[in-house]
N, CA, C and O atoms as CSV, one atom per row, in Angstrom:
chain,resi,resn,atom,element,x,y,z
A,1,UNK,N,N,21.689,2.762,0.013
A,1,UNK,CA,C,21.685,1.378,0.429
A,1,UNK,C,C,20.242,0.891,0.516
A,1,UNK,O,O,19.407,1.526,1.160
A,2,UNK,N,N,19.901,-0.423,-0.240
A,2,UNK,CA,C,18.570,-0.896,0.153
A,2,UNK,C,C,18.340,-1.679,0.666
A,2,UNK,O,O,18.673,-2.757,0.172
A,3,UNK,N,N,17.639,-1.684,1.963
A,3,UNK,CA,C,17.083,-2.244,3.375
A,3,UNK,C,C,16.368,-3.216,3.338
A,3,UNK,O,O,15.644,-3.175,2.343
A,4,UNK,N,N,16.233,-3.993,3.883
A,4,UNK,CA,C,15.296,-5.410,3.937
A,4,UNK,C,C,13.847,-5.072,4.328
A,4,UNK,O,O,13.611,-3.967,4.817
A,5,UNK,N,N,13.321,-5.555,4.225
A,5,UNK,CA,C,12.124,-5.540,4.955
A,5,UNK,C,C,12.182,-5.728,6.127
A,5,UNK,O,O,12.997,-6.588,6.462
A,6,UNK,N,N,11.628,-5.255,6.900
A,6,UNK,CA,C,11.456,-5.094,8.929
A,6,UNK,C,C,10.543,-6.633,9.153
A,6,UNK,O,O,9.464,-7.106,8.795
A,7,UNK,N,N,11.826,-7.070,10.042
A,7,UNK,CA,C,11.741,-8.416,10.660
A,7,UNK,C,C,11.260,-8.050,12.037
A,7,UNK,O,O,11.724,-7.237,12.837
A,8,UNK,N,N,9.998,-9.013,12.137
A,8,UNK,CA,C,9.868,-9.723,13.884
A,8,UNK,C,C,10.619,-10.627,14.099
A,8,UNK,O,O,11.172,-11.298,13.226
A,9,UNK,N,N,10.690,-10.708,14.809
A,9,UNK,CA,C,11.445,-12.260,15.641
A,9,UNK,C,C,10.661,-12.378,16.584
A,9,UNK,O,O,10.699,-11.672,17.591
A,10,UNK,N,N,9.561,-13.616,16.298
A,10,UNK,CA,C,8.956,-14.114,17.847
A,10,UNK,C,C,9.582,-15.600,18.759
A,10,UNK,O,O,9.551,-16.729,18.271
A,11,UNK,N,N,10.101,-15.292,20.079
A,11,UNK,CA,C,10.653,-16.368,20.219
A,11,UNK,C,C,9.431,-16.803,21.404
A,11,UNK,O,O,8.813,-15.947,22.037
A,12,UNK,N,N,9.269,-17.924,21.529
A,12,UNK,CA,C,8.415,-18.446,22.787
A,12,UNK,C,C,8.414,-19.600,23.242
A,12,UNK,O,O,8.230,-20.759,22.870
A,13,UNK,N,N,8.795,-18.714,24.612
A,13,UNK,CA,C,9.890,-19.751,25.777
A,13,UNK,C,C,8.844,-19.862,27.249
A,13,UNK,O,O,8.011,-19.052,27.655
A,14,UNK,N,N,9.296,-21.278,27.863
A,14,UNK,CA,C,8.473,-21.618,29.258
A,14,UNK,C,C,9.879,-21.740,30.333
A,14,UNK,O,O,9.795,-22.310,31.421
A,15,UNK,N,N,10.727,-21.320,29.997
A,15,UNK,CA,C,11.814,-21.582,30.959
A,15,UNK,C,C,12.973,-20.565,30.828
A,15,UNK,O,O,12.753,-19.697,29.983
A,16,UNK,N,N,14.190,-20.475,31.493
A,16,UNK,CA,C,15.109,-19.210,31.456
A,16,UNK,C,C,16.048,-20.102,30.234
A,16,UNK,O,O,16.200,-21.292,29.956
A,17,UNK,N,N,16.493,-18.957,29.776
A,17,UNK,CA,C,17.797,-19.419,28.618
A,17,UNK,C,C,19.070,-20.389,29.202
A,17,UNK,O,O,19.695,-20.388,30.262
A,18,UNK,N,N,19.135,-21.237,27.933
A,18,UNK,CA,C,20.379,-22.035,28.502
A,18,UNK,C,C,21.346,-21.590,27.408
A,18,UNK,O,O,22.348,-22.277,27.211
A,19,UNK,N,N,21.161,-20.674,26.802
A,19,UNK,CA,C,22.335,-19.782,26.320
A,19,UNK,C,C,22.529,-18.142,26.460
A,19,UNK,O,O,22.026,-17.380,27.285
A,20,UNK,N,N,23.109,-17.966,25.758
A,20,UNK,CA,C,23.215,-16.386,25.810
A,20,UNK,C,C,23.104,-15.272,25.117
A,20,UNK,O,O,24.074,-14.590,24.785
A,21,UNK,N,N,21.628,-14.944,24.785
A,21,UNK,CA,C,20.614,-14.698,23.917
A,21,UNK,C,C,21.113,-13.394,24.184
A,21,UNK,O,O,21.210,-12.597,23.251
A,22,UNK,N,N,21.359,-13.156,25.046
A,22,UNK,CA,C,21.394,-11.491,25.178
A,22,UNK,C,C,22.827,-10.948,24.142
A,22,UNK,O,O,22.799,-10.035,23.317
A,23,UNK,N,N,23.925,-11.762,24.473
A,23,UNK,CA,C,24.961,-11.514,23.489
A,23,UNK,C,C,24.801,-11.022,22.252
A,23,UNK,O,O,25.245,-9.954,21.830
A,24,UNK,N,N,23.897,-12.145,21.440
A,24,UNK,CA,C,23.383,-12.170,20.169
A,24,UNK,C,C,22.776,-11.053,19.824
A,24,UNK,O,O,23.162,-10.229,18.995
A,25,UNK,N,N,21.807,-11.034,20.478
A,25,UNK,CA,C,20.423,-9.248,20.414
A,25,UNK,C,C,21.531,-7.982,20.177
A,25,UNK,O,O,21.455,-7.243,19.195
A,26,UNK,N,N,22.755,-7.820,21.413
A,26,UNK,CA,C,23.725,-7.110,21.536
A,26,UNK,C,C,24.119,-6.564,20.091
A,26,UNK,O,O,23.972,-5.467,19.553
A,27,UNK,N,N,24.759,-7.952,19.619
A,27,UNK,CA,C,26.278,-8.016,18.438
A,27,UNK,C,C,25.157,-7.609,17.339
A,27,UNK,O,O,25.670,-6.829,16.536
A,28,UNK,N,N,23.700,-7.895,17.011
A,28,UNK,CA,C,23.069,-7.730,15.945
A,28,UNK,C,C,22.738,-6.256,16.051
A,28,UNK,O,O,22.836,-5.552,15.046
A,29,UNK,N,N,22.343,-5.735,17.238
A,29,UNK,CA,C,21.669,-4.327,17.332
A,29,UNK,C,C,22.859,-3.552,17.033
A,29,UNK,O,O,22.642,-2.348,16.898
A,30,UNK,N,N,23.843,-3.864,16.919
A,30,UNK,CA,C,24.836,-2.862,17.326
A,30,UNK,C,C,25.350,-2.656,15.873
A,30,UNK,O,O,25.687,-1.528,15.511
A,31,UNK,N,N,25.451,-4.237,14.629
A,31,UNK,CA,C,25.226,-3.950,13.473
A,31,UNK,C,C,24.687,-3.275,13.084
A,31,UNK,O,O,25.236,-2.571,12.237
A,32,UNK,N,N,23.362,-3.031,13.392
A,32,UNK,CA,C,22.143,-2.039,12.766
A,32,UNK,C,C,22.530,-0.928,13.123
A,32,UNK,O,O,22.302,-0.166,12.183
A,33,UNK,N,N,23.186,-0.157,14.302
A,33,UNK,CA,C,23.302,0.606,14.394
A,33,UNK,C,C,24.448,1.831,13.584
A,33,UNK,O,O,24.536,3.054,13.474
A,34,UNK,N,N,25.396,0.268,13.022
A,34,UNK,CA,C,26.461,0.919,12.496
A,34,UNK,C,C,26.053,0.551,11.125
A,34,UNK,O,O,27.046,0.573,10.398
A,35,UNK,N,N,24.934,0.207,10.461
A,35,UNK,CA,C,24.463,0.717,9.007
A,35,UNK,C,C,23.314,1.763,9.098
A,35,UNK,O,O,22.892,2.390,8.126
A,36,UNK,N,N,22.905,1.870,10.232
A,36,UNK,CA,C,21.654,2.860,10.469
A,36,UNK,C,C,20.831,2.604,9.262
A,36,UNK,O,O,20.592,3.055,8.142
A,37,UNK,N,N,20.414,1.311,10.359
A,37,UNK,CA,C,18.887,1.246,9.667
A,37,UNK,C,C,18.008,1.535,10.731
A,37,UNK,O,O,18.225,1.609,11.941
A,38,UNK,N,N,16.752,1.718,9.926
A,38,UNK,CA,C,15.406,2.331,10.531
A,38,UNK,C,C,15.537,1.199,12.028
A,38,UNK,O,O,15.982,0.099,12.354
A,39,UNK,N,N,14.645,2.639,12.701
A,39,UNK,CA,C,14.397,1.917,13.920
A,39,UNK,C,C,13.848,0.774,14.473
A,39,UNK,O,O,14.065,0.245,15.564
A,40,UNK,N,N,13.074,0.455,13.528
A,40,UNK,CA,C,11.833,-0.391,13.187
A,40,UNK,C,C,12.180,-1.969,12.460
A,40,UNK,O,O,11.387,-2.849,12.126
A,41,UNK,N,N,13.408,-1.935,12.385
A,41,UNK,CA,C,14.009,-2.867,10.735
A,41,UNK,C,C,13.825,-4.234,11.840
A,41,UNK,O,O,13.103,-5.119,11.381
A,42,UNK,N,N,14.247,-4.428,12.872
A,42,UNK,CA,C,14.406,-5.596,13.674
A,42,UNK,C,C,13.849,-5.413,14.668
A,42,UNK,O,O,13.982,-4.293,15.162
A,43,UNK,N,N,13.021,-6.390,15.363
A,43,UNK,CA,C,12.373,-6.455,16.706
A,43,UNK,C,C,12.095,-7.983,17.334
A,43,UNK,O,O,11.266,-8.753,16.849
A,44,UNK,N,N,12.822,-8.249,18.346
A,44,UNK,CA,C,12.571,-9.794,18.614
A,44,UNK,C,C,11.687,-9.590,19.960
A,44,UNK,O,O,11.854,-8.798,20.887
A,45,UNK,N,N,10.627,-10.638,19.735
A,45,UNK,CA,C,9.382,-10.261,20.664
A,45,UNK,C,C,9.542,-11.659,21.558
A,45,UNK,O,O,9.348,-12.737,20.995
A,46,UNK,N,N,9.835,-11.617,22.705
A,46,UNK,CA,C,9.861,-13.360,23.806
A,46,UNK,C,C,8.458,-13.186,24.373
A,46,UNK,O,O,8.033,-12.187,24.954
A,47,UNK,N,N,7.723,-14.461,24.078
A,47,UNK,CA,C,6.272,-14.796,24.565
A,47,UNK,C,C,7.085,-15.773,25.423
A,47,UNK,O,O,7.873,-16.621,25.005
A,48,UNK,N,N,6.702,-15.466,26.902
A,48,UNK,CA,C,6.670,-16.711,28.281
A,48,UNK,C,C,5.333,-16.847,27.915
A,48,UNK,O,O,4.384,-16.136,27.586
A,49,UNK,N,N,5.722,-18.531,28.168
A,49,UNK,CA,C,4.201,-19.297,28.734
A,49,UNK,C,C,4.549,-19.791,29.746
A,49,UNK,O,O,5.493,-20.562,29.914
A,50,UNK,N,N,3.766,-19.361,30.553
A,50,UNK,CA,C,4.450,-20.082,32.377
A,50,UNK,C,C,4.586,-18.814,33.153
A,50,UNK,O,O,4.570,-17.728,32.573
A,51,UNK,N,N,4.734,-18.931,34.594
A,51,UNK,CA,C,5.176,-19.098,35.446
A,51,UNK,C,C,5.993,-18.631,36.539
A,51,UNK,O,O,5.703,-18.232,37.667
A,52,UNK,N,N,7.603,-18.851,35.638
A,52,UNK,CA,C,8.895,-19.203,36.236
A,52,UNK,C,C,9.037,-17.839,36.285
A,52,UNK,O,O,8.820,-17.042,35.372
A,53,UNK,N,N,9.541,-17.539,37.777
A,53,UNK,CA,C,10.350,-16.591,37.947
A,53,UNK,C,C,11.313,-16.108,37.651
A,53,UNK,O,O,11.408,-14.972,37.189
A,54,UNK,N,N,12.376,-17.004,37.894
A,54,UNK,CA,C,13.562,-16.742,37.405
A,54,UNK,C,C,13.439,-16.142,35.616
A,54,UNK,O,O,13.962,-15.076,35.292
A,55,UNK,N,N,12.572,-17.138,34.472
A,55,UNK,CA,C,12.523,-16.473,33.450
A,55,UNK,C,C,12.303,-15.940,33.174
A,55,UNK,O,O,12.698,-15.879,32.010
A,56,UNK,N,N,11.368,-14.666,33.615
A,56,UNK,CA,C,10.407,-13.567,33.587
A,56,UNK,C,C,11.494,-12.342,34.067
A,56,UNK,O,O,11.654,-11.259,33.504
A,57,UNK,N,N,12.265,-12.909,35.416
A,57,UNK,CA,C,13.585,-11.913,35.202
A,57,UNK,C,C,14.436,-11.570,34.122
A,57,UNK,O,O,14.594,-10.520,33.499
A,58,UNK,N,N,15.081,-12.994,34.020
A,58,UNK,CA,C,15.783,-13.175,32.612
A,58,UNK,C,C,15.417,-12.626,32.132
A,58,UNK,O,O,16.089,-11.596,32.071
A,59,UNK,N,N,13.836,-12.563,31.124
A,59,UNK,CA,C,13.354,-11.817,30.082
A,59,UNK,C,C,13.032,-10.019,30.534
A,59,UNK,O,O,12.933,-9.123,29.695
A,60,UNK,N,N,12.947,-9.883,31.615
A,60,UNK,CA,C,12.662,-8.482,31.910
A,60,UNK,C,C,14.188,-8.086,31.838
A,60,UNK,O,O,14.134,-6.911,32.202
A,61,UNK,N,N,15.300,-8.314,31.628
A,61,UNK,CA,C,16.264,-7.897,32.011
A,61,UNK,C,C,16.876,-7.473,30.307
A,61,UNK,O,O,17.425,-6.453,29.890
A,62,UNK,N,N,16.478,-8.786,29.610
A,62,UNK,CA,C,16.821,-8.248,28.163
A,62,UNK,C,C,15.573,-7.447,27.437
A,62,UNK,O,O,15.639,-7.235,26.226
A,63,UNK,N,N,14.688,-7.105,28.034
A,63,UNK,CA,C,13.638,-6.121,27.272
A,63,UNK,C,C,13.982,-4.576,28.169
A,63,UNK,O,O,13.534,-3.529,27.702
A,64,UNK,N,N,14.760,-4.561,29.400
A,64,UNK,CA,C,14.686,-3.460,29.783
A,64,UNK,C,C,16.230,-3.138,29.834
A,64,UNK,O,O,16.368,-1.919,29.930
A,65,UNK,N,N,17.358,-3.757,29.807
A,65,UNK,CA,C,18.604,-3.303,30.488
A,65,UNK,C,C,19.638,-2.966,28.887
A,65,UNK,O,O,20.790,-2.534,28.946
A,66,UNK,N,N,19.104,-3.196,27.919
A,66,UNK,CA,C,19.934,-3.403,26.538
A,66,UNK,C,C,20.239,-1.830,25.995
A,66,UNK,O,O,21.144,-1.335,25.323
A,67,UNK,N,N,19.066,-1.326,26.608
A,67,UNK,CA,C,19.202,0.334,26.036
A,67,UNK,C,C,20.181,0.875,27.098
A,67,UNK,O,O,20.778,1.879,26.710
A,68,UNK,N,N,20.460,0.504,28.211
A,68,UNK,CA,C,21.702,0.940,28.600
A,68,UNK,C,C,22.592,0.890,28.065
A,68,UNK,O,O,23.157,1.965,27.861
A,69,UNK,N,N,23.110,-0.143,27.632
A,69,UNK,CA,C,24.163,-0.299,26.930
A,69,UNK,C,C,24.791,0.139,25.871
A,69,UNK,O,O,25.899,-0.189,25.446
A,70,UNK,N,N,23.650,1.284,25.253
A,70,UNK,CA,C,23.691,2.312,24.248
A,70,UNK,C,C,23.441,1.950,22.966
A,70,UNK,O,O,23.874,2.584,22.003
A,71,UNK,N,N,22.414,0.453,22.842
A,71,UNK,CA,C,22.201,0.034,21.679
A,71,UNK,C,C,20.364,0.080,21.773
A,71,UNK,O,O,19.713,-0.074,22.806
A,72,UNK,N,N,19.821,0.330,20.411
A,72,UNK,CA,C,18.581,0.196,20.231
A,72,UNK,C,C,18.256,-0.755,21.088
A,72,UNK,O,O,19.002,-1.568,21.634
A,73,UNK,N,N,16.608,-0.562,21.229
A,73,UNK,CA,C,16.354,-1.426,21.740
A,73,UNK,C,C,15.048,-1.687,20.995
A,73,UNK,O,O,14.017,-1.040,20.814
A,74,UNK,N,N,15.692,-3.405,20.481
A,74,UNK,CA,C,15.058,-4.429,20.020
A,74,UNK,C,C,14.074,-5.193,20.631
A,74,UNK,O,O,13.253,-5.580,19.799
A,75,UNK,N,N,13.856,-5.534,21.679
A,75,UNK,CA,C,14.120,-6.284,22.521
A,75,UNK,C,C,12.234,-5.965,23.459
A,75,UNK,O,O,12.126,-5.001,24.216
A,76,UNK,N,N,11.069,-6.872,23.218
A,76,UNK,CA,C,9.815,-6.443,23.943
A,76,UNK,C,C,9.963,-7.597,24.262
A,76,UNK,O,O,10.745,-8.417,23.780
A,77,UNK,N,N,8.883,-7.781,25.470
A,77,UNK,CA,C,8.500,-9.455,25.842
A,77,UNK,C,C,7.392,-9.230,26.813
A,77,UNK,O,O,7.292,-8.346,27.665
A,78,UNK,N,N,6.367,-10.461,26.438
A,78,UNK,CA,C,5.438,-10.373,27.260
A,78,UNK,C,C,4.788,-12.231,27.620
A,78,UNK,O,O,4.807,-13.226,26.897
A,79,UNK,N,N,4.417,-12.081,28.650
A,79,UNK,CA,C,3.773,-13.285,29.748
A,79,UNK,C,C,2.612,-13.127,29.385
A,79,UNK,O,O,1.919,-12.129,29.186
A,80,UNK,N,N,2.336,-14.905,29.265
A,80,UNK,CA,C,1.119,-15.482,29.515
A,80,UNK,C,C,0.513,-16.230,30.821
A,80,UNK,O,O,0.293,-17.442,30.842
A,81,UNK,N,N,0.352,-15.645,31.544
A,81,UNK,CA,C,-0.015,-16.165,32.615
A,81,UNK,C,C,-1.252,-16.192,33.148
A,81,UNK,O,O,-2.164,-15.662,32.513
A,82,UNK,N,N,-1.539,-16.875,34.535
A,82,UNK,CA,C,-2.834,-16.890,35.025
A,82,UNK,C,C,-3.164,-15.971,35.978
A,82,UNK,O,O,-2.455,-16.127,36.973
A,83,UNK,N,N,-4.137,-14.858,36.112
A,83,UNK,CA,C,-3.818,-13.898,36.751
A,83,UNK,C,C,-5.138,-14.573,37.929
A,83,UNK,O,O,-5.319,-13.893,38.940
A,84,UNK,N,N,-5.917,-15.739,37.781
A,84,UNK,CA,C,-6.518,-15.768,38.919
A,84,UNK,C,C,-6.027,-17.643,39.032
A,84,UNK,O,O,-6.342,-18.627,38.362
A,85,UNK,N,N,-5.422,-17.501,39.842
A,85,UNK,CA,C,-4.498,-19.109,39.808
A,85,UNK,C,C,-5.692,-20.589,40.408
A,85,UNK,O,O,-5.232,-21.718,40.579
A,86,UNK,N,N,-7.386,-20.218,40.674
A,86,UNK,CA,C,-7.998,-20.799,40.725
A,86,UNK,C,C,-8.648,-21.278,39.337
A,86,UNK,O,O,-9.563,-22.100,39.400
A,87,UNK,N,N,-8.209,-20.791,38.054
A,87,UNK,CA,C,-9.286,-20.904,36.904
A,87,UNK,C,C,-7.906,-21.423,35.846
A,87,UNK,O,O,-6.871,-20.789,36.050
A,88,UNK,N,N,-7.857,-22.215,35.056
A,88,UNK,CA,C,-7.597,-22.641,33.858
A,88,UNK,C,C,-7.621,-21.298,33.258
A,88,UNK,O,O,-8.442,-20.451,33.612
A,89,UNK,N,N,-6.515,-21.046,32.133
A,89,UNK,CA,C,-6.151,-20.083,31.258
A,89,UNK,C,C,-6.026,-20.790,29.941
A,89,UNK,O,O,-5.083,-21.580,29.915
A,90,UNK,N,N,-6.533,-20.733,29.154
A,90,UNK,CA,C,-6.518,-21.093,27.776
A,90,UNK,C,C,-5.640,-20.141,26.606
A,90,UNK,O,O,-6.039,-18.987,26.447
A,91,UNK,N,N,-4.498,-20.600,25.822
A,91,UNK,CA,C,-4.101,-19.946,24.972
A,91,UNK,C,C,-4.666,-19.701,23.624
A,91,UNK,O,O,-4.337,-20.578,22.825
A,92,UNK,N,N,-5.606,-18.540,23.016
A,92,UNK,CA,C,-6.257,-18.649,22.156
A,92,UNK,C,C,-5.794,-18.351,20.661
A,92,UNK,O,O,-4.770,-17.684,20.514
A,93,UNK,N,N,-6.288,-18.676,19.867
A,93,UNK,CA,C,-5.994,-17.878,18.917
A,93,UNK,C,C,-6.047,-16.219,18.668
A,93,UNK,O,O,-5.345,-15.766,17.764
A,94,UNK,N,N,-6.658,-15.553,19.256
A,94,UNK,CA,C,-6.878,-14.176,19.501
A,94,UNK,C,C,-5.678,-13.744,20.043
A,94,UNK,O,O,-4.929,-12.858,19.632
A,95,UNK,N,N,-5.545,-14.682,21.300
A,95,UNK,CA,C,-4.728,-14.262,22.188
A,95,UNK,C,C,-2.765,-14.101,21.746
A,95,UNK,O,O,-1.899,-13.378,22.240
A,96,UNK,N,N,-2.696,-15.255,20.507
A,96,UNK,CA,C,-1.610,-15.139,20.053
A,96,UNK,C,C,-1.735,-14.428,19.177
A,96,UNK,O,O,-0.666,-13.838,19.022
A,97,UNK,N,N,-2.719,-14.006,18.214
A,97,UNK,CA,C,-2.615,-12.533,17.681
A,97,UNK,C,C,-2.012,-11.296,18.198
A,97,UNK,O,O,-1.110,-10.591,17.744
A,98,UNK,N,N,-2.740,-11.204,19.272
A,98,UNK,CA,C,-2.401,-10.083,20.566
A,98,UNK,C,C,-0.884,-10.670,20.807
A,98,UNK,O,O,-0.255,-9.695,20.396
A,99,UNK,N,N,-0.390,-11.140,21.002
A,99,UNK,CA,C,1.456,-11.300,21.065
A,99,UNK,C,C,2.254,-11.160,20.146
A,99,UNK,O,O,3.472,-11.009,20.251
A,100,UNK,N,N,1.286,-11.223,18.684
A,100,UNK,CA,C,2.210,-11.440,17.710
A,100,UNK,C,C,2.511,-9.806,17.202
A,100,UNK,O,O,3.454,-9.026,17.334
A,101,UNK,N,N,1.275,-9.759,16.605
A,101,UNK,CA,C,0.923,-8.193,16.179
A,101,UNK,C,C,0.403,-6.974,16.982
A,101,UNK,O,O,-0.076,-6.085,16.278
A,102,UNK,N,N,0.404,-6.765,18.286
A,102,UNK,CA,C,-0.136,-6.211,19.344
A,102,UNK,C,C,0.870,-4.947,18.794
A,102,UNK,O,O,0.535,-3.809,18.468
A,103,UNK,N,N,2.179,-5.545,18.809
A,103,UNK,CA,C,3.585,-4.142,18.700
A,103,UNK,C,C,3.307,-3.434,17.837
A,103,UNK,O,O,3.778,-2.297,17.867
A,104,UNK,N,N,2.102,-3.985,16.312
A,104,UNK,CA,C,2.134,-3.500,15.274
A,104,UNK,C,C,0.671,-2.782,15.132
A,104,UNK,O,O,0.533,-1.646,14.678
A,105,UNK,N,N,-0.220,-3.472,15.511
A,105,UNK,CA,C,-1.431,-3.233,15.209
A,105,UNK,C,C,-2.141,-2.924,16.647
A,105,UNK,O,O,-2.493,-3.759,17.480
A,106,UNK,N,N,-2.263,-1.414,16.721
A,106,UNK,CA,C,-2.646,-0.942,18.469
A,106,UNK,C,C,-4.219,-1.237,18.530
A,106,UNK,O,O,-4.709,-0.947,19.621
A,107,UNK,N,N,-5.235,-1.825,17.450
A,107,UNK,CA,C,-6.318,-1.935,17.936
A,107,UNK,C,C,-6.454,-3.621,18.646
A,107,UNK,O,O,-7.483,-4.164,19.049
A,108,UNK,N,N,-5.301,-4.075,18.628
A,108,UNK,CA,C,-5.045,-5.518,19.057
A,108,UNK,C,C,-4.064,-5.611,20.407
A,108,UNK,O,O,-4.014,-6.391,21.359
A,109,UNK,N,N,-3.448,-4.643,20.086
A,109,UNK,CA,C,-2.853,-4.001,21.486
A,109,UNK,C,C,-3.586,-3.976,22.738
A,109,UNK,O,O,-3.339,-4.403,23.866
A,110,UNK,N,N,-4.609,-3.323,22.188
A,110,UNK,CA,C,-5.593,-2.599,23.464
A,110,UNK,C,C,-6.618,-4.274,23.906
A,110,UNK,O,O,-6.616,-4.747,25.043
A,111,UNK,N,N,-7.033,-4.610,23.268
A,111,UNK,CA,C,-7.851,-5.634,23.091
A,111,UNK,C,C,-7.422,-6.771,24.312
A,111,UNK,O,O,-6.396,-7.431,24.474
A,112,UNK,N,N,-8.646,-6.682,25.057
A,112,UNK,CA,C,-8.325,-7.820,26.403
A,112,UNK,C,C,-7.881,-9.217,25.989
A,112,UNK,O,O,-7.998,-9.519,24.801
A,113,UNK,N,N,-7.388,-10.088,26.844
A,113,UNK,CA,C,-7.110,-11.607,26.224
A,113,UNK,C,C,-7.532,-11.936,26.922
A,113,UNK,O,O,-6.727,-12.790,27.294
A,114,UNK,N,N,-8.824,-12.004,27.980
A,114,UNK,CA,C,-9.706,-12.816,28.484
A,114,UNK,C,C,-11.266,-12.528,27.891
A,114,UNK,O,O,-12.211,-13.217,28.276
């Protein structure tokens, strides 16, 4: 069987889902699992900008709770936030490098975003 090329999926969200994203991640991983493709073939990456609590749960819940469920896990996400809430945070171009390709490329990984 010949395989697609290995998809990112970057989604980037400032608020919690008003649908049910997790379903979807579910019903797709679980495809992959029953053609066994590479581990690597799909990965959907959620960039928060913000804040919100509640969404940062939300999103911690589908980057950490999916491998329970006995399906790959697709599923990273990472926050942009202000870690000193007196100073302006600027979203850079670097910095969305580092979100985009960080999963892929570890010398961008490591690489500070301030």
């Amino acid at each position: 069987m010949d395989i697609a090329k290995p998809v990112n999926v970057i989604v980037i969200t400032d608020g919690c889902p008003t649908d049910d994203p997790e379903a979807v991640i579910v019903q797709h991983a679980k495809r992959l699992d029953k053609i066994e493709a590479p581990s690597y073939q799909v990965s959907v990456q959620f960039f928060q900008v913000g804040r919100d609590s509640d969404a940062s749960q939300a999103l911690r819940e589908l980057d950490d709770d999916l491998s329970e469920q006995g399906i790959r896990d697709v599923v990273d996400t990472v926050t942009w936030d202000v870690k000193d809430s007196t100073r302006e945070h600027e979203l850079t171009a670097d910095g969305i490098l580092k979100v985009v390709l960080g999963a892929v490329i570890r010398r961008l990984d490591r690489k500070a975003t301030r």
